[in-house]
C-alpha positions as CSV (number, residue, x, y, z in Angstrom):
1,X,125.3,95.5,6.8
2,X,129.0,97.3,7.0
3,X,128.9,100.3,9.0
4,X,131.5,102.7,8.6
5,X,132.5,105.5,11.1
6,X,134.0,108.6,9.0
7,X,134.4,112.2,11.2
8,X,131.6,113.0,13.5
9,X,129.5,110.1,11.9
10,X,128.6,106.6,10.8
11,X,127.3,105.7,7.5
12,X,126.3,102.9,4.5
13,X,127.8,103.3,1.4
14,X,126.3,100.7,-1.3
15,X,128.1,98.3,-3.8
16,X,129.2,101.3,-6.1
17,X,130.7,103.3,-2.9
18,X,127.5,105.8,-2.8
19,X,126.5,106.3,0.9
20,X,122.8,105.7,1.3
21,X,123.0,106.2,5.2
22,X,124.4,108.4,7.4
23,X,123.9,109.6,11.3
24,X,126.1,112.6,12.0
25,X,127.0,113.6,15.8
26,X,128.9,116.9,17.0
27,X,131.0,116.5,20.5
28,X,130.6,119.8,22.4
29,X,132.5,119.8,25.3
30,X,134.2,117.3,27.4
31,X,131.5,115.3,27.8
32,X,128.5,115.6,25.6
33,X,127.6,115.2,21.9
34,X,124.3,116.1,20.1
35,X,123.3,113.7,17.5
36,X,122.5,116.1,14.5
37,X,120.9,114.7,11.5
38,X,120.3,110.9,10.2
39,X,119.5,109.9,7.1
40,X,118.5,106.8,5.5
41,X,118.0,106.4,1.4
42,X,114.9,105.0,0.5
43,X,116.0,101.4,-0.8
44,X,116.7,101.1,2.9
45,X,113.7,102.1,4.3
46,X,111.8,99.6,7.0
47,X,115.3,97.8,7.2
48,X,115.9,98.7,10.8
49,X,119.4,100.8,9.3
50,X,118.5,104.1,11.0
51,X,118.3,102.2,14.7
52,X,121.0,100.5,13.9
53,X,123.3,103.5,13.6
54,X,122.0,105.4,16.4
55,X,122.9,102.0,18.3
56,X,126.2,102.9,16.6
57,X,126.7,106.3,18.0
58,X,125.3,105.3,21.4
59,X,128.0,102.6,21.7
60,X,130.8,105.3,20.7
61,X,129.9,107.6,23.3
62,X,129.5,105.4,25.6
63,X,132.7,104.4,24.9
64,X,134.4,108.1,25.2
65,X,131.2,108.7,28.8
66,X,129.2,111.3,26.6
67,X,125.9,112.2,27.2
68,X,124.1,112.6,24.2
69,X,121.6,115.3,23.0
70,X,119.5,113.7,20.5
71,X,118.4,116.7,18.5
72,X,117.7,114.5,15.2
73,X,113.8,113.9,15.1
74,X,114.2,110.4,14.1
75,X,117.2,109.5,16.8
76,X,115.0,111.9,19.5
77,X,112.2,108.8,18.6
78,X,114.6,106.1,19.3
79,X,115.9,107.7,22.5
80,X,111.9,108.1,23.6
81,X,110.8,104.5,23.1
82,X,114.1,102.9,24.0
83,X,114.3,102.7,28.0
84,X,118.2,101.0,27.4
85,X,119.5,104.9,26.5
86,X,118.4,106.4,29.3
87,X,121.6,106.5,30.9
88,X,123.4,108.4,28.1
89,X,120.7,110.7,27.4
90,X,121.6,114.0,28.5
């Protein structure tokens, strides 16, 4: 799978160049960054693409040390049953 990172986001575009996934983040401050909205077309669905780009984002701002504010519902999951994100959740 080929993750690209555009402005404030990761994404999955398929063979024809549509994007059929997307997480977007906003930094807000020095230090912190809210993870917005992520969204995963349905020919991806159970494919594991949406952890994968939150694992994505988490990586970046660890990167840049940002917290993140995982407003999303679906990222909001992943930071509630992964114990590894702890340390970047703000």
């Amino acid at each position: 799978m080929d993750i690209q990172e555009g402005h404030n986001k990761f994404y999955v575009n398929d063979g024809d160049g549509n994007q059929i996934a997307e997480i977007v983040f906003v930094p807000t401050g020095e230090h912190l960054s809210i993870i917005e909205h992520t969204d995963v077309d349905e020919s991806l669905k159970g494919q594991g693409v949406g952890k994968l780009l939150v694992a994505k984002v988490v990586e970046k701002m660890r990167a840049e040390n940002r917290k993140i504010i995982p407003l999303c519902p679906f990222a909001k999951h992943e930071f509630d049953k992964t114990r590894e994100y702890d340390d970047i959740r703000a």
